[in-house]
C-alpha positions as CSV (number, residue, x, y, z in Angstrom):
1,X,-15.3,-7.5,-10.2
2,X,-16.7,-3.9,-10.6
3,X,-15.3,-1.0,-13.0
4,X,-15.8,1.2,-9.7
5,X,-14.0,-1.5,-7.5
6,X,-10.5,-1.8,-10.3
7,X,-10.5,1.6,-10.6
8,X,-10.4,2.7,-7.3
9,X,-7.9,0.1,-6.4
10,X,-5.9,0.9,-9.0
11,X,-5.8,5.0,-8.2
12,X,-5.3,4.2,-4.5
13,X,-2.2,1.7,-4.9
14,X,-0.7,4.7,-7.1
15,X,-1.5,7.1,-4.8
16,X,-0.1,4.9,-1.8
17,X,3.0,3.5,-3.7
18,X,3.7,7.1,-4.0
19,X,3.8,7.7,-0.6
20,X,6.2,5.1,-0.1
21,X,8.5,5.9,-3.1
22,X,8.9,9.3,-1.8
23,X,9.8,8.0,2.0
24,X,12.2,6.0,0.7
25,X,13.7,8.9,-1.4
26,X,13.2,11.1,1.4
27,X,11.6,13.4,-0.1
28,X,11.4,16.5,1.9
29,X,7.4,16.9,2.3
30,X,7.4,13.3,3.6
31,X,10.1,13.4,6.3
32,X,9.9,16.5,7.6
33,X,6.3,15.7,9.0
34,X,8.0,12.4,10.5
35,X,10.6,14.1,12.6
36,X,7.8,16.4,13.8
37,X,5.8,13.6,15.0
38,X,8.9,11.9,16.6
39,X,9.2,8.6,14.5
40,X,12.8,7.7,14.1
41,X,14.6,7.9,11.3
42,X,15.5,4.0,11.4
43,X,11.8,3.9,10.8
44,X,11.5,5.2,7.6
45,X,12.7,2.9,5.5
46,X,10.5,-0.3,6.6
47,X,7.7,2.3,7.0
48,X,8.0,3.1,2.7
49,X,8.8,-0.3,2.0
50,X,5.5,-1.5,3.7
51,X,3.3,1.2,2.0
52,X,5.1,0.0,-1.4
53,X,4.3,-3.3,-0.3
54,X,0.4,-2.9,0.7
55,X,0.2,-1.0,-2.4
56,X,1.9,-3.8,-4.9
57,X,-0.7,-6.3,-2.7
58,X,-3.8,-4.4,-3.9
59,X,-2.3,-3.9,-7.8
60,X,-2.0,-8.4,-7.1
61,X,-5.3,-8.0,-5.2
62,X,-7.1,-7.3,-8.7
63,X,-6.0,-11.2,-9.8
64,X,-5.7,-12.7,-6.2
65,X,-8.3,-11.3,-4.2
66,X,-6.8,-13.1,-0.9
67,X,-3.8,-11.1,-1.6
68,X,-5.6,-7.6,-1.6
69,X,-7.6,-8.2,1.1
70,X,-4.8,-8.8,3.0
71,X,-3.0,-5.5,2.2
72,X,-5.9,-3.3,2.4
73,X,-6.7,-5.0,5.9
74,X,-2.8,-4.3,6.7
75,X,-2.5,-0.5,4.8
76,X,-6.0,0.5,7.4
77,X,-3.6,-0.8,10.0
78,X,-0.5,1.3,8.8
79,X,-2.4,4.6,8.7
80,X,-4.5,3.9,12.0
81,X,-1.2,4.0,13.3
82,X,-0.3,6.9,11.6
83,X,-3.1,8.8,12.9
84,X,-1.9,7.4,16.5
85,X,1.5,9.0,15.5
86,X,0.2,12.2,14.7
87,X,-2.5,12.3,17.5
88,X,0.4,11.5,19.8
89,X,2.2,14.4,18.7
90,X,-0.3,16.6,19.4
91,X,-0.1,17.7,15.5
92,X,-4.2,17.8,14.9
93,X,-3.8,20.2,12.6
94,X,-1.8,17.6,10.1
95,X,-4.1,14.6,10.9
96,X,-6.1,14.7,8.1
97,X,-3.1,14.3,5.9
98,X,-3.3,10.4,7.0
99,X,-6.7,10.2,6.9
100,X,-7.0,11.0,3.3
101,X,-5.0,8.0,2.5
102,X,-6.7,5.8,4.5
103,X,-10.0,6.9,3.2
104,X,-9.5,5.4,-0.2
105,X,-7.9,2.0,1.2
106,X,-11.0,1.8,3.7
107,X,-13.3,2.5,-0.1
108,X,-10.9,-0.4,-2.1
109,X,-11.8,-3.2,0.3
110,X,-15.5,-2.0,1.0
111,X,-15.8,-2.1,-2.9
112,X,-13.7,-5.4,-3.3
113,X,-15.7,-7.0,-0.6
114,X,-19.0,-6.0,-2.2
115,X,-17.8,-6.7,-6.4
């Protein structure tokens, strides 16, 4: 396992876990973009818990490869669909925002498949 690879890892579960706290505090430069883009507020709080939960998987992914692997492969998912959401809206403006966390999930399995 690589310096690059744990480091990474570890600055893109904090960066995703953060995400997901502040959905599930609503925090106001989280939701607002949400109700733009239509997704339903009964939404939000399985949408946080599942980044908290992909972003816990890669943290375990560091001791149990299997594990991160799976919640990188299901975090690209998440914000594929994000991008989806925000293509759908018609927002292109806004859809780098989930690009630029799905950048660094995309770079923690590339680096955890090559370590």
């Amino acid at each position: 396992m690589s310096n690059a690879y744990v480091i990474v890892a570890v600055l893109t579960a904090a960066w995703v876990g953060f995400s997901g706290f502040s959905l599930l505090r609503r925090a106001d430069f989280v939701t607002q973009p949400l109700v733009e883009y239509g997704v339903p507020r009964s939404w939000w709080t399985l949408l946080g818990l599942a980044k908290a939960a992909g972003a816990a998987g890669l943290l375990v992914g560091l001791a149990v490869p299997g594990i991160g692997i799976a919640a990188g492969i299901a975090l690209v998912l998440y914000f594929l669909g994000a991008v989806v959401a925000v293509l759908r809206a018609r927002s292109y403006k806004t859809v780098a925002f989930p690009v630029l966390y799905l950048a660094p999930v995309v770079a923690t399995l590339i680096l955890g498949y090559t370590a």
